[in-house]
VEXZAKOL-955651 format. One record per residue (C-alpha): x, y, z; residue number from 1. Coordinates in nm, 4 decimals, always signed. Example, Ala and Ser with C-alpha at 12.3 -4.5 7.8 and 13.67 -1.06 7.14 Angstrom:
BEGIN
(pt (+1.2300, -0.4500, +0.7800), 1);
(pt (+1.3670, -0.1060, +0.7140), 2);
! end
This chain:
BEGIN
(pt (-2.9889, -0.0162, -2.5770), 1);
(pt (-2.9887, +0.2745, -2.2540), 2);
(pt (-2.6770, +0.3342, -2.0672), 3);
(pt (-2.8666, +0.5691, -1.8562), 4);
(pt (-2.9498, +0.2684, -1.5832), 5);
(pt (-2.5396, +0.2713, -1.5070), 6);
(pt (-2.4870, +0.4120, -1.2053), 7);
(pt (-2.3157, +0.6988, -1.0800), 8);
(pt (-1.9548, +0.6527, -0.9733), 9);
(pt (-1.8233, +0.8844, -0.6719), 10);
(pt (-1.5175, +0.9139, -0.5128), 11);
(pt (-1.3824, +0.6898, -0.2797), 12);
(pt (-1.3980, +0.9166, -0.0134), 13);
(pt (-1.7703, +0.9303, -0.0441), 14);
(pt (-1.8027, +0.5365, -0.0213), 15);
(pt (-1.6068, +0.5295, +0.2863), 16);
(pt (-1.7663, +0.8367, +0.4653), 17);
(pt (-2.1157, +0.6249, +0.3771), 18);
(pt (-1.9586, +0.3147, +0.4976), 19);
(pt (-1.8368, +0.4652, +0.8054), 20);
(pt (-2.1770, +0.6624, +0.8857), 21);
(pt (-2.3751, +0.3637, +0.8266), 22);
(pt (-2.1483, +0.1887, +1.0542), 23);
(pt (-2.2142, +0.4666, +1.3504), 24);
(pt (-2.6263, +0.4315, +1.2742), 25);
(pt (-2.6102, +0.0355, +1.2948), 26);
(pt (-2.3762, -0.0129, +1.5855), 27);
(pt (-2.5727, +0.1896, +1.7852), 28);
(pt (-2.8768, -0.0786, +1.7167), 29);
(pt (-2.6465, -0.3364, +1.8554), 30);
(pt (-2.7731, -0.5207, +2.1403), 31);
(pt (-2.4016, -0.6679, +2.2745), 32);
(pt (-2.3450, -1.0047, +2.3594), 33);
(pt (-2.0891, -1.1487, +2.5746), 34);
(pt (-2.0409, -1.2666, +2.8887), 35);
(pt (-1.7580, -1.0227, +3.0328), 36);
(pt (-1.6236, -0.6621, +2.9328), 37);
(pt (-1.3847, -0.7641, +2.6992), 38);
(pt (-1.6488, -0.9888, +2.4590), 39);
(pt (-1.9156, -0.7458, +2.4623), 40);
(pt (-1.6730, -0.4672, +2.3280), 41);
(pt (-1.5115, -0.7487, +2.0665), 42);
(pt (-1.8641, -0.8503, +1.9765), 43);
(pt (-1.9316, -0.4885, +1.9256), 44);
(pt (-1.5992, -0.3753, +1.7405), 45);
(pt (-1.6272, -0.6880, +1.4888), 46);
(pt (-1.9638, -0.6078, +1.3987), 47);
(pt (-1.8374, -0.2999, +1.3048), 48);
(pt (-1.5763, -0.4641, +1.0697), 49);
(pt (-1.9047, -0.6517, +0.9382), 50);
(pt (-2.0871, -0.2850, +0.8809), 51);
(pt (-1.7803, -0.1566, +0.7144), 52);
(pt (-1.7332, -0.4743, +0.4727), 53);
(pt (-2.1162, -0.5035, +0.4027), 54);
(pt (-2.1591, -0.1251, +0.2942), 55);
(pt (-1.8172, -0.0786, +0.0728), 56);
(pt (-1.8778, -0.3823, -0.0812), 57);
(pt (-2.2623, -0.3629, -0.1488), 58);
(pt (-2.1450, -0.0044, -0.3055), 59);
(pt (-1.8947, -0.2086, -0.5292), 60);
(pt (-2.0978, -0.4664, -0.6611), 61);
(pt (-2.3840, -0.1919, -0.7591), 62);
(pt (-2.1217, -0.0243, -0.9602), 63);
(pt (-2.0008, -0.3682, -1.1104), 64);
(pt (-2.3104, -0.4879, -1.1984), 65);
(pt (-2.4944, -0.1821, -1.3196), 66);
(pt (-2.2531, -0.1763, -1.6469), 67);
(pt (-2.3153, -0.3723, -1.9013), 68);
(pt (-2.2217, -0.7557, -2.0103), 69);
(pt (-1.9726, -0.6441, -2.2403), 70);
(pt (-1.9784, -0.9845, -2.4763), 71);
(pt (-2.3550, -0.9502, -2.4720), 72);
(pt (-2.3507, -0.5944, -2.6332), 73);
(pt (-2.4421, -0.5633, -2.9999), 74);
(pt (-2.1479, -0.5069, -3.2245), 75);
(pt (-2.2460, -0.1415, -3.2668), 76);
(pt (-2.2225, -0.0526, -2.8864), 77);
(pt (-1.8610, -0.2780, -2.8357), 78);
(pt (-1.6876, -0.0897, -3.1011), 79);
(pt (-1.8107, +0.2544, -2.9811), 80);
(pt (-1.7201, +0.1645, -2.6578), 81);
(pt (-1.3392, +0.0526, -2.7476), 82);
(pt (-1.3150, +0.3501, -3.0009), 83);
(pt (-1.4422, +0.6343, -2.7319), 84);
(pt (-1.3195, +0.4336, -2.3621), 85);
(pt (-1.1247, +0.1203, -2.4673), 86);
(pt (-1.3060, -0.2050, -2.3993), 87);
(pt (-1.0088, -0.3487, -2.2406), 88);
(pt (-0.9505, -0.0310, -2.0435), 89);
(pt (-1.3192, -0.0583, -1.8879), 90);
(pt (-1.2734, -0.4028, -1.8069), 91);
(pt (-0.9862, -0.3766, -1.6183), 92);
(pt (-1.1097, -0.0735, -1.4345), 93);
(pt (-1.4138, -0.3063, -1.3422), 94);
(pt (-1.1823, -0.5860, -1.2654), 95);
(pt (-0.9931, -0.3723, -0.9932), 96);
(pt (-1.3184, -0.2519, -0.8224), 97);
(pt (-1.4046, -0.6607, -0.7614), 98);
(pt (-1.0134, -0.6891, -0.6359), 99);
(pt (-1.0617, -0.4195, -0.3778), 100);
(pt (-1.3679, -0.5661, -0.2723), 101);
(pt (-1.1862, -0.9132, -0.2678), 102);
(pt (-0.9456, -0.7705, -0.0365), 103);
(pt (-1.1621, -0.6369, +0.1769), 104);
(pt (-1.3688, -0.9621, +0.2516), 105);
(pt (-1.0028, -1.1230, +0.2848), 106);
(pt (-0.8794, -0.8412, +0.5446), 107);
(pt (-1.2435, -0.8326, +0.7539), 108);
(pt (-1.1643, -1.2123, +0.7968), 109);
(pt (-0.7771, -1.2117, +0.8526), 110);
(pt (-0.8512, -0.9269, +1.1582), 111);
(pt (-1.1800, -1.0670, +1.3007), 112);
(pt (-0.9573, -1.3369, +1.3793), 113);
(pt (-0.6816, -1.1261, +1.5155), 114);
(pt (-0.9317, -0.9674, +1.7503), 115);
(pt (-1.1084, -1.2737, +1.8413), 116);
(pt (-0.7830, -1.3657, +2.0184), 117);
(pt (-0.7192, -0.9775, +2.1790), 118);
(pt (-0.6646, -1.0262, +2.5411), 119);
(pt (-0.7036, -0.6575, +2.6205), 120);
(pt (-0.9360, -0.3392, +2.4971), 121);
(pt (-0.6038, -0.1668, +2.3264), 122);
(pt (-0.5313, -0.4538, +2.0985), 123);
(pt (-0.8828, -0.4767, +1.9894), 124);
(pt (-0.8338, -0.1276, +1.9261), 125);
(pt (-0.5948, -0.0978, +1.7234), 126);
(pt (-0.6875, -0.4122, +1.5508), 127);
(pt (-0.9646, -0.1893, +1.4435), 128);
(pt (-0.7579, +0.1334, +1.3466), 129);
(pt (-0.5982, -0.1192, +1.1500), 130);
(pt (-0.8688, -0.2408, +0.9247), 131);
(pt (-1.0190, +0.1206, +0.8755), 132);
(pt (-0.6498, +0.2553, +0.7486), 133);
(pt (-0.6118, -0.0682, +0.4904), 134);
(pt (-0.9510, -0.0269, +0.3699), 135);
(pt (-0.9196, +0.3513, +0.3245), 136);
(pt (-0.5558, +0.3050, +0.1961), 137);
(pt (-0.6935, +0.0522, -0.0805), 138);
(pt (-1.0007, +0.2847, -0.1870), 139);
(pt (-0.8015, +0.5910, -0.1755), 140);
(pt (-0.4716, +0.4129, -0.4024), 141);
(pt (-0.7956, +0.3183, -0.6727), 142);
(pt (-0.8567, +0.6757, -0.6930), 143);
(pt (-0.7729, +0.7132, -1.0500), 144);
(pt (-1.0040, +0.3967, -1.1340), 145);
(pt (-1.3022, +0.5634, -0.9674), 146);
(pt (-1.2921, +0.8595, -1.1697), 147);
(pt (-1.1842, +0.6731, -1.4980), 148);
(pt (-1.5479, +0.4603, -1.4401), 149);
(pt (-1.7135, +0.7999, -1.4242), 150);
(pt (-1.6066, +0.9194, -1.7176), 151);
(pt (-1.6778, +0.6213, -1.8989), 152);
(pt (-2.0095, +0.6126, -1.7658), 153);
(pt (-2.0748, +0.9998, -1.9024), 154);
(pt (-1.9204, +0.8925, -2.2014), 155);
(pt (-2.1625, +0.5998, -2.2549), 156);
(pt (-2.4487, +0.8073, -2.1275), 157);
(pt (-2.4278, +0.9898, -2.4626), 158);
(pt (-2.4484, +0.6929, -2.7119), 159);
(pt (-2.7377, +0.6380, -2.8899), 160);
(pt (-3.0132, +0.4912, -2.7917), 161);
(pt (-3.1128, +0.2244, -3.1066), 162);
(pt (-3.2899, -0.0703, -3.1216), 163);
(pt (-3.0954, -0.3335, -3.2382), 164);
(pt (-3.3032, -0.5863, -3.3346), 165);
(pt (-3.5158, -0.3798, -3.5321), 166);
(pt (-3.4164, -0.3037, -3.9062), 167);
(pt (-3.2305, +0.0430, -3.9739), 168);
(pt (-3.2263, +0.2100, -4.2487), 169);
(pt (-2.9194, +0.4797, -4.2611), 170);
(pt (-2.9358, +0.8233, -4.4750), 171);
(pt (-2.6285, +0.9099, -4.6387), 172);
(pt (-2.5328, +1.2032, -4.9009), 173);
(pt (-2.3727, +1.5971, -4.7977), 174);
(pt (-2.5082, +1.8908, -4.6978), 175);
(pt (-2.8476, +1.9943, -4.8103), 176);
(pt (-2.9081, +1.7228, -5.0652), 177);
(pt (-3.2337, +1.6529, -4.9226), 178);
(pt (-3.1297, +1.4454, -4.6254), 179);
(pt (-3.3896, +1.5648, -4.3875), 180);
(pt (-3.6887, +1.6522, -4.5887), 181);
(pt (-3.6529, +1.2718, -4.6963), 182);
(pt (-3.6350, +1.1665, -4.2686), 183);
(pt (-3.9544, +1.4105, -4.2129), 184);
(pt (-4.1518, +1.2966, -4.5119), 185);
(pt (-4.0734, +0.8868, -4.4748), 186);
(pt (-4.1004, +0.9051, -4.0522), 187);
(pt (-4.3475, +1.2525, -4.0062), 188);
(pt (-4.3011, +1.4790, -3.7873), 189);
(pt (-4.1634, +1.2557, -3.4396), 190);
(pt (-3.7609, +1.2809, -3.5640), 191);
(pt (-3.5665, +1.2495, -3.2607), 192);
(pt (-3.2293, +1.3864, -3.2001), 193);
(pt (-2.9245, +1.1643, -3.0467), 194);
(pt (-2.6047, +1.2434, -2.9345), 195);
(pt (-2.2967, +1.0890, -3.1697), 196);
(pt (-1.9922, +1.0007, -2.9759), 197);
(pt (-1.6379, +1.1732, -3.1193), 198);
(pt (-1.8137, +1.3674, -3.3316), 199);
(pt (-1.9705, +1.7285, -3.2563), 200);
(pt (-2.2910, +1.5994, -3.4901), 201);
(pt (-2.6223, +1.4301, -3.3693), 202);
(pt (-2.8217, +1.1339, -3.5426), 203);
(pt (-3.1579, +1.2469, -3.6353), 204);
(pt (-3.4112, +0.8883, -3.5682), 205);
(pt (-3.7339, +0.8376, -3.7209), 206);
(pt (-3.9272, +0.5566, -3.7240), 207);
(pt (-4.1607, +0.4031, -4.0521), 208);
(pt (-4.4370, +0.1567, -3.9443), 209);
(pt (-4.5221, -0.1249, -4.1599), 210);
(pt (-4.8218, -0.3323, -4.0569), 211);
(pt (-4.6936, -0.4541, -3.7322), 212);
(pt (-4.3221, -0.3870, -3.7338), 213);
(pt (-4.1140, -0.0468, -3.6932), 214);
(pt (-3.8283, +0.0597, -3.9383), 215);
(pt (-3.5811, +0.2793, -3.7970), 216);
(pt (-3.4801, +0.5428, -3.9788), 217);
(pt (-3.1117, +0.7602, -3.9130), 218);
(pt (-3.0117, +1.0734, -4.0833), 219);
(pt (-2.6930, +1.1511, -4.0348), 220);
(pt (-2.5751, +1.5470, -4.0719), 221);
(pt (-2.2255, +1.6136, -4.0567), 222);
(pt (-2.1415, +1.2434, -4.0640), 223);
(pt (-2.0828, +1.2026, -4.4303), 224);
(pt (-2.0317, +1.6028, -4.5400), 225);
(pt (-1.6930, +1.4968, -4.6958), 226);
(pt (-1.4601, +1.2424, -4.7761), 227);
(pt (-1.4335, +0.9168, -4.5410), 228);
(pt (-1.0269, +0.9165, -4.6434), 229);
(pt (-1.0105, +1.2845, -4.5089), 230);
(pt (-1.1523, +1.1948, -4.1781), 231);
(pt (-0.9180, +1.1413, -3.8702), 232);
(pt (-0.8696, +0.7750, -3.7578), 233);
(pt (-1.1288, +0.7900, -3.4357), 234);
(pt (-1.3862, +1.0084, -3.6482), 235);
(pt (-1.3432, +0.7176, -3.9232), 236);
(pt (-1.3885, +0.4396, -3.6492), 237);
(pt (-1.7187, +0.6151, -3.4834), 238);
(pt (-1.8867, +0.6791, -3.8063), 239);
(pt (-1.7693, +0.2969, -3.9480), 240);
(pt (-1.9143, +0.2082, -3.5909), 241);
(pt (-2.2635, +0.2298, -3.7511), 242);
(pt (-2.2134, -0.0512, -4.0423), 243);
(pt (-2.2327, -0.2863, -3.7660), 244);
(pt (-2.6424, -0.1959, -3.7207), 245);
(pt (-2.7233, -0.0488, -4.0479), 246);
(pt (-2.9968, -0.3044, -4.2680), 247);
(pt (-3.0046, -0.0420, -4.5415), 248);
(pt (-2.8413, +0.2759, -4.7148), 249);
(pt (-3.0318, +0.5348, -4.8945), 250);
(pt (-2.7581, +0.7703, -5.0039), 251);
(pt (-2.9408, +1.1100, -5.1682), 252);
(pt (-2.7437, +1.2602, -5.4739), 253);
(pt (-2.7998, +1.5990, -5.5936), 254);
(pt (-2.7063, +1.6456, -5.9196), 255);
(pt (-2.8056, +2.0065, -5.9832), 256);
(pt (-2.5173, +2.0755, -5.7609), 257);
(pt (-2.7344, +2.3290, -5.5819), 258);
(pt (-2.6371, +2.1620, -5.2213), 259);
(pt (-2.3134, +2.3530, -5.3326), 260);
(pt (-2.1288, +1.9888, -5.3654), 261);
(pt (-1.9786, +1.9032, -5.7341), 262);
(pt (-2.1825, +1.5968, -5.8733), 263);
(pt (-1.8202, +1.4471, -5.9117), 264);
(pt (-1.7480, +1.4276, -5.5186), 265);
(pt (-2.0695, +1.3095, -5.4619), 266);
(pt (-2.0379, +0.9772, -5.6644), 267);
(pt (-1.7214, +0.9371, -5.5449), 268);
(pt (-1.8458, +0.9740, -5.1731), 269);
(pt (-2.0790, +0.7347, -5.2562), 270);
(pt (-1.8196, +0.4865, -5.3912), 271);
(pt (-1.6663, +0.5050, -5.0733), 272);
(pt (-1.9790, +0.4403, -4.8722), 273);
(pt (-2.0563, +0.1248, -5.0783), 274);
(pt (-1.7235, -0.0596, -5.0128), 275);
(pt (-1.7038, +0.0775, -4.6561), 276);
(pt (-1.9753, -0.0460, -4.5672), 277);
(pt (-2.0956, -0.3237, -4.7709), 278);
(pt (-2.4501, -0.2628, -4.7384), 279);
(pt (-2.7612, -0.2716, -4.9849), 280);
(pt (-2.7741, +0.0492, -5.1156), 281);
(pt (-3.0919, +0.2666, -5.2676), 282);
(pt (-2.9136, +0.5843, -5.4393), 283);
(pt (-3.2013, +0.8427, -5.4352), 284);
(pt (-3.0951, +1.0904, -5.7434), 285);
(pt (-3.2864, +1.3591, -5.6272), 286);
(pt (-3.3908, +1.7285, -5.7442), 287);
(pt (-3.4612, +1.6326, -6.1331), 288);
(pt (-3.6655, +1.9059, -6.1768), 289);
(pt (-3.3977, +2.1595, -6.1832), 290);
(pt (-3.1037, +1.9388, -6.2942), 291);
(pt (-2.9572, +2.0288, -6.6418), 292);
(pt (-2.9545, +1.6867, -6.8697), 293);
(pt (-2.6090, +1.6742, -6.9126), 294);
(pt (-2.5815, +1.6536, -6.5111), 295);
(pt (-2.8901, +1.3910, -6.5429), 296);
(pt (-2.6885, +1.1838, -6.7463), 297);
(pt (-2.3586, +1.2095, -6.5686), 298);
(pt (-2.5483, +1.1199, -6.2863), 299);
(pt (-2.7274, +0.7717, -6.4525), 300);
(pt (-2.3872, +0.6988, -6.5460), 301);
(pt (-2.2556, +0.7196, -6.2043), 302);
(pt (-2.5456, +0.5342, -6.0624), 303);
(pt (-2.6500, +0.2445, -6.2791), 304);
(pt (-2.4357, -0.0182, -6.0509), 305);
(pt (-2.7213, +0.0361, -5.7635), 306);
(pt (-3.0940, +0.0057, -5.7406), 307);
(pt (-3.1917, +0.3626, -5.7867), 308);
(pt (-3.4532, +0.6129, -5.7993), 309);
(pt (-3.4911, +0.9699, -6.0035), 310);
(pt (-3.7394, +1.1969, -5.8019), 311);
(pt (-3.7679, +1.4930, -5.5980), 312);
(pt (-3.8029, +1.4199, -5.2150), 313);
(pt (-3.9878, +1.7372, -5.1669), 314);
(pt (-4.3243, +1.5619, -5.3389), 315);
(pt (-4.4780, +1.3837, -5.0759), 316);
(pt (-4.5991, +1.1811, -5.3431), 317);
(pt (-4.2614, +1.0164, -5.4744), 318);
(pt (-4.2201, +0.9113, -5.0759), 319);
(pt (-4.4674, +0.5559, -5.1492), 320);
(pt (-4.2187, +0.4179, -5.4110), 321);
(pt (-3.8715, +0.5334, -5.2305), 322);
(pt (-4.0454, +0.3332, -4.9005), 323);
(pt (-4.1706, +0.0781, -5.1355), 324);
(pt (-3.7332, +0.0337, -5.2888), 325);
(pt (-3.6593, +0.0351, -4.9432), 326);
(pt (-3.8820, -0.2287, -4.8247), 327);
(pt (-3.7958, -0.4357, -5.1085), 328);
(pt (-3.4446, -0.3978, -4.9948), 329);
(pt (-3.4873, -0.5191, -4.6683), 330);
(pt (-3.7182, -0.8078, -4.7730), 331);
(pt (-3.4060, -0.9265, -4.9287), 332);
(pt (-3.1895, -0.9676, -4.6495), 333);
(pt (-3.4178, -1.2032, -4.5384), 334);
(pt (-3.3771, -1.4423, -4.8472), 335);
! end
């Protein structure tokens, strides 16, 4: 999913000044039609109308239909747009740009007809001043809505871009457990870097190819470097934002404590995790070459509910059988 394709929302001064320009270059294409004075300039000034109308409106419905179906968006993408924008919020902004453009189509034909009957070049005038003020009045009175679309539209610019039909397999663990070594020695070396909405961390992506089909692969820095119940409510929401396209956990322990985490917050972070999310879960128990036995055993105590693994991500070769857990994991969603 790409937000990038949602266009740019200006001000409503700079949709009028287009619409008005535009309306200058085409009337002065016009080949008028009438028999006498007075229907060649009404031909002329409702045409203009038609310019005006055709231009705002065209604007509108690019803007409209460049965002997104909202009830069509994966789970994932809803909930980070409600949490960061408020669904309801966008809709209605996108709502009122269809209303203006509803009124406008309403007013061109209420004062086409007004002018139609003008009997004299000053009330086909100001039949015309009067449809340029309304329209302006109506874009102008939205102004708040125009720049509430653009922010949305930055905000949505910076949400991941995942693929969510295809399995994902999320990292979990604190600081310096081994989070990234695992990422660069599952995926190799092409890890890209996304933005994370409400929080000042980025999702690392890799990708694992299996025959035919792609795993993704997320680490997830800063995300889970402490306590879920310690978290403000919106931080909470964006990072619970990613159960809804997670397949798979692999949450790395460290039970040397050398990542500078007790082994003690770790399993309870990891308690957490499981009933937060609700996800298989691989716990990696990682760094057993320079992990004292009495931490070992702490840590096989605190472990032995999940499928789990004892290794040292920094071998290259203990990376077959943690892709080999993981597979087996996600052949059994399938079942």
């Amino acid at each position: 999913m790409d937000f990038h394709d949602i266009k740019k929302i200006e001000s409503p001064e700079f949709y009028i000044d287009k619409a008005f320009r535009q309306t200058a270059r085409e009337t002065k294409k016009l080949r008028l039609r009438g028999k006498t004075p007075l229907d060649k300039v009404k031909y002329k000034e409702m045409k203009k109308l038609d310019f005006i109308e055709e231009s705002l409106c065209n604007d509108i419905n690019k803007i409209v239909s460049s965002f997104p179906s909202f009830h069509k968006l994966p789970l994932f993408y809803q909930e980070l747009i409600n949490i960061n924008i408020g669904l309801t919020n966008l809709k209605k902004a996108l709502a009122t740009l269809t209303w203006i453009k509803n009124k406008i189509k309403e007013l061109k034909t209420k004062l086409k007809a007004k002018m139609k009957e003008a009997k004299d070049f000053r009330k086909i005038n100001s039949v015309r001043k009067e449809f340029y003020g309304r329209v302006n009045s109506l874009f102008k009175r939205k102004a708040d809505t125009f720049r509430f679309l653009e922010s949305a539209r930055r905000t949505m610019e910076t949400f991941p871009t995942l693929k969510t039909k295809m399995p994902v397999v999320c990292i979990c663990g604190y600081p310096n457990v081994g989070k990234s070594t695992l990422l660069k020695n599952l995926c190799g070396s092409k890890v890209e870097i996304k933005p994370y909405p409400f929080t000042t961390q980025r999702l690392l992506l890799g990708k694992i190819k299996q025959g035919n089909k792609k795993i993704q692969v997320i680490d997830t820095p800063g995300l889970f470097d402490r306590p879920l119940k310690e978290r403000n409510k919106m931080e909470l929401q964006s990072i619970l934002a990613l159960k809804y396209i997670t397949s798979v956990i692999v949450f790395i322990i460290d039970p040397s404590e050398a990542c500078g985490y007790s082994l003690e917050n770790q399993l309870s972070l990891l308690k957490e995790v499981s009933v937060k999310f609700k996800k298989p879960i691989l716990v990696i128990v990682n760094k057993i070459d320079i992990t004292p036995e009495k931490n070992l055993q702490t840590a096989r105590e605190g472990v032995k509910e999940f499928r789990n693994i004892e290794t040292s991500v920094n071998n290259e070769e203990n990376i077959p059988q943690i892709k080999k857990e993981i597979l087996k994991l996600l052949r059994s969603l399938k079942k």
